[in-house]
N, C-alpha and C positions, 0 to 999 in steps of 0.2 A: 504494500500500500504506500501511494505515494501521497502527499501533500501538497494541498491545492497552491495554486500563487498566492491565493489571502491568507493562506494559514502560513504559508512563508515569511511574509510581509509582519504579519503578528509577531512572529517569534521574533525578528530582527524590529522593531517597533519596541519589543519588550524587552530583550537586550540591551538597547542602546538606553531605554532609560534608566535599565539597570547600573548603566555602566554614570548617568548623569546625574542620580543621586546618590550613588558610592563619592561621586568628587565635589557634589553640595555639604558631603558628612565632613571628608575631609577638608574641607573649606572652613565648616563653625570650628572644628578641633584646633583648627588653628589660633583663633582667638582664647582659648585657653590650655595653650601650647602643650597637648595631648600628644605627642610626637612619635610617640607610636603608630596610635588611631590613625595618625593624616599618612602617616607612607602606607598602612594598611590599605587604607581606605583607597590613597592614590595608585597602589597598585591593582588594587580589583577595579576601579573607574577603566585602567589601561586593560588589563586581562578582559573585561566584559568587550571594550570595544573594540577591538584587535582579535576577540572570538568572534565577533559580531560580522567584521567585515569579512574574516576567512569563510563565516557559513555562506555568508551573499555572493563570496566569488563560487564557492564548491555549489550554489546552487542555481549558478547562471548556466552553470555547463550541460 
């Protein structure tokens, strides 16, 4: 079973905001110099979207 264009569209739609509020968390941690949280955060922000755009290439083909 494959997956329609919209259910594709979803999942990269929810990925990428996945990846926009992972780098809003690490944004407020900053003002209370959480500095763990913010490289945490900022690296799942980068892993979400950089997952996001390999699934978009692997699913253009």
């Amino acid at each position: 079973m494959s997956l329609s264009n919209e259910e594709k569209k979803d999942i990269i739609t929810y990925r990428i905001e996945k990846s926009y509020k992972a780098f809003e968390q690490a944004k407020m941690n900053i003002g209370i110099k959480c500095w763990d949280v913010v490289a945490s955060r900022l690296y799942y922000a980068a892993y979400y979207a950089v997952s996001t755009l390999f699934y978009e290439i692997k699913t253009k083909r």
